[in-house]
VOLUM-357160 format. One line per field, with one value per residue (C-alpha): residue number from 1; residue in three letters; chain; x, y, z. Coordinates in steps of 0.5 Angstrom, whole numbers, padded with zeros to 4 digits. Layout:
BEGIN
pos c(NUM ...)
code c(ALA ...)
unit c(A ...)
x c(X ...)
y c(Y ...)
z c(Z ...)
//
This chain:
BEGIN
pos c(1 2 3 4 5 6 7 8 9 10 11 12 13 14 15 16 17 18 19 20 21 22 23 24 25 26 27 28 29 30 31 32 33 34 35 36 37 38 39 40 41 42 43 44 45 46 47 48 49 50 51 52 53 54 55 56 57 58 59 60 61 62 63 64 65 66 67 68 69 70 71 72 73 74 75 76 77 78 79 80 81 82 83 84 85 86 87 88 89 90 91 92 93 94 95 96 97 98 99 100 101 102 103 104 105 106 107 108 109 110 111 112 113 114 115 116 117 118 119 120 121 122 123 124 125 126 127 128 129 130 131 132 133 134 135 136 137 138 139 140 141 142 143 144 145 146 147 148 149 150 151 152 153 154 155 156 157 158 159 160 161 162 163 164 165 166 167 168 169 170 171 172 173 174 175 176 177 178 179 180 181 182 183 184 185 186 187 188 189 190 191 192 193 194)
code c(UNK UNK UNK UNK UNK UNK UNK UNK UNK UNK UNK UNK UNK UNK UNK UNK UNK UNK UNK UNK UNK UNK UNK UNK UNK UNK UNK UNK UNK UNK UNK UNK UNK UNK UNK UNK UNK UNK UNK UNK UNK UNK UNK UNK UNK UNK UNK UNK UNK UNK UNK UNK UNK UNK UNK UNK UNK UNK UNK UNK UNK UNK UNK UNK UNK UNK UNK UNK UNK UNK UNK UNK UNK UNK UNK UNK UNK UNK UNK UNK UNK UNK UNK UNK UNK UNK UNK UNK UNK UNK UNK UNK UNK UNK UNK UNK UNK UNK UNK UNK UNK UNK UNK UNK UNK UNK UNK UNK UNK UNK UNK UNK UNK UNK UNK UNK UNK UNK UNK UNK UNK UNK UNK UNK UNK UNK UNK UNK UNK UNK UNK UNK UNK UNK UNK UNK UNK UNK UNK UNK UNK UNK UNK UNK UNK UNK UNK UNK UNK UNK UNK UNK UNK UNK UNK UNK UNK UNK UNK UNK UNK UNK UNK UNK UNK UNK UNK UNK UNK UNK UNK UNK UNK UNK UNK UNK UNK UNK UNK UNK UNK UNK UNK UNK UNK UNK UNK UNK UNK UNK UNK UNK UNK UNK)
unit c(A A A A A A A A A A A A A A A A A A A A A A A A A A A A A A A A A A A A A A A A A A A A A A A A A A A A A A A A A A A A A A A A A A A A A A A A A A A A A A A A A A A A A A A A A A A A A A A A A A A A A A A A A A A A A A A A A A A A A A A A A A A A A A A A A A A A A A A A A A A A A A A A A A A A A A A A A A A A A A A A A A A A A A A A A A A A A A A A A A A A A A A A A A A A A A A A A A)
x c(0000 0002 0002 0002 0008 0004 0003 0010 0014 0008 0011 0019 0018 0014 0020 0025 0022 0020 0029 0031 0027 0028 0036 0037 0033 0036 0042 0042 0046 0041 0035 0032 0028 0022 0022 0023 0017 0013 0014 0013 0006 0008 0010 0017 0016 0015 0021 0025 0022 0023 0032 0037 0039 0040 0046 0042 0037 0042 0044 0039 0035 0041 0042 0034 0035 0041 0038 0032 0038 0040 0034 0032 0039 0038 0031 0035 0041 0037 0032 0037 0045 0050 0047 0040 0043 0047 0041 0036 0041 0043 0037 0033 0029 0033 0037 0032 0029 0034 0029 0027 0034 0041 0043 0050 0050 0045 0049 0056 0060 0056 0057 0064 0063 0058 0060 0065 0059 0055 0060 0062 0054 0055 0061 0059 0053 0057 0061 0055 0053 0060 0059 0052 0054 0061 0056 0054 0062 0065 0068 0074 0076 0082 0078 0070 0069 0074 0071 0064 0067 0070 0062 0059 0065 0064 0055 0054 0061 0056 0050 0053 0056 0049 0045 0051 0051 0046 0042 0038 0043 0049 0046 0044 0050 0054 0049 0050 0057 0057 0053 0057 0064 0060 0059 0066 0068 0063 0067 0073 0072 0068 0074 0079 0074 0076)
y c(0000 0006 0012 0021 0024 0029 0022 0020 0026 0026 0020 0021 0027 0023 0018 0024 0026 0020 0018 0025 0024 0017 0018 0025 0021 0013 0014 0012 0005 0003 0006 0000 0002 -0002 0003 0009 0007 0005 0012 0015 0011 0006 -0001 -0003 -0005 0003 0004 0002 0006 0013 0010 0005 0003 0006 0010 0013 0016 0017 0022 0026 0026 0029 0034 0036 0037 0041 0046 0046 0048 0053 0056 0057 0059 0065 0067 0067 0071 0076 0078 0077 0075 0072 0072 0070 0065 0062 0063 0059 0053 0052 0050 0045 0045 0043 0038 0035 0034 0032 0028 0035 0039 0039 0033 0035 0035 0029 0025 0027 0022 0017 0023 0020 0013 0014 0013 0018 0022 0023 0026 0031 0032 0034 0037 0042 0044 0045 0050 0053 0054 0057 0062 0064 0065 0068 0073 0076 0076 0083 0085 0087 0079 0076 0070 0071 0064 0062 0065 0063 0054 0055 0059 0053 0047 0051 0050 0043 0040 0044 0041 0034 0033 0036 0030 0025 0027 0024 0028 0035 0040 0038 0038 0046 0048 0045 0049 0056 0055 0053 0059 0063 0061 0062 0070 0069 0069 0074 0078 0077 0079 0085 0087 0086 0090 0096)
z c(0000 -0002 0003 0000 0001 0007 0011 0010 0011 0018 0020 0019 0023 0029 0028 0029 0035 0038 0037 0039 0046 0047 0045 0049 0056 0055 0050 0043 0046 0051 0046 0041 0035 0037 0043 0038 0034 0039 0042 0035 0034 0028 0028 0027 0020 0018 0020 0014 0009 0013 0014 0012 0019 0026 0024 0019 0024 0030 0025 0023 0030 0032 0027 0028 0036 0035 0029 0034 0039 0035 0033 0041 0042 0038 0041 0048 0045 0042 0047 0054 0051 0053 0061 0059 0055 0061 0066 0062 0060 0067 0071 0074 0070 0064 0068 0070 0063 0059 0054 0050 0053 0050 0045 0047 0054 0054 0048 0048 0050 0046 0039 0040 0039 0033 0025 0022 0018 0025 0028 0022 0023 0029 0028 0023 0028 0034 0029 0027 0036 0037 0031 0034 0041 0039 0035 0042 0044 0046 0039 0043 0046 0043 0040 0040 0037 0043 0048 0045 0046 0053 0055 0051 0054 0062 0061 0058 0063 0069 0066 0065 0072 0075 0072 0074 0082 0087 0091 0089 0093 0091 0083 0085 0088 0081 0077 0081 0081 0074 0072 0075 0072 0065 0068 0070 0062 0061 0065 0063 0057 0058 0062 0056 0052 0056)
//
């Protein structure tokens, strides 16, 4: 039977969803396509006529929830800057909903593990992320888009170790030291600006 291009493209996006979620809150590894599928409302067999393989979809779930990322990003940053950005990324909230945060902070580790053309993907984003981020970097820094990855690297490293710790206390008092190490570059920057 065969499908209209709407209800096919409809259901590939419910399968990227349903993967970018299931990766970012179990995994990629620990998270089976049956799950993803039953998440996304489809049978298995739906599955093969949308991707080639799991490395297909691992690829392109990343690259939706990272131009997602960057898409919000660029609200945050153009209402609040850099200070708005680092108070919305380093939450409770965030820490605590890692299913619709960030794919970096959910997934890197495992990023790192993944077929040559999914890291290139991802890579190419990150660029792009940094790019973004050092847009709003003083002019006057040495390096915007070096400053832009050591405020990226200090927020997704703050909120990676806050999920990982046992107990609410010590998560919250890692995010506020967090934040406050990402002010910390904000400032220095805006001191060698002067």
């Amino acid at each position: 039977m065969r499908y209209e291009k709407g209800r096919r493209d409809a259901s590939r996006e419910r399968i990227l969803q349903a993967a970018s979620e299931r990766f970012r809150a179990d995994g990629i590894a620990a998270s089976g396509l049956s799950r993803v599928m039953k998440d996304a409302g489809l049978t298995n067999g739906a599955f093969y006529p949308h991707f080639e393989s799991k490395a297909e979809l691992v690829r392109e779930s990343l690259a939706s929830a990272l131009d997602a990322q960057a898409e919000q990003m660029r609200h945050i940053l153009a209402a609040d800057g850099l200070d708005g950005l680092i108070a919305a990324y380093l939450t409770p909230e965030h820490r605590d909903n890692p299913q619709v945060g960030c794919a970096t902070s959910a997934l890197a580790a495992e990023i790192a593990r993944e077929p040559q053309e999914t890291r290139s993907a991802y890579t190419e984003r990150v660029t792009a992320l940094a790019k973004q981020v050092a847009a709003y970097v003083p002019p006057q820094a040495a390096d915007p888009e070096a400053t832009a990855m050591a405020l990226l690297a200090t927020c997704i490293g703050t909120l990676q170790i806050a999920r990982a710790v046992d107990g609410a206390e010590m998560s919250d008092r890692i995010l506020a030291a967090g934040r406050e190490a990402a002010r910390t570059i904000l400032r220095t920057c805006a001191l060698l600006a002067t």
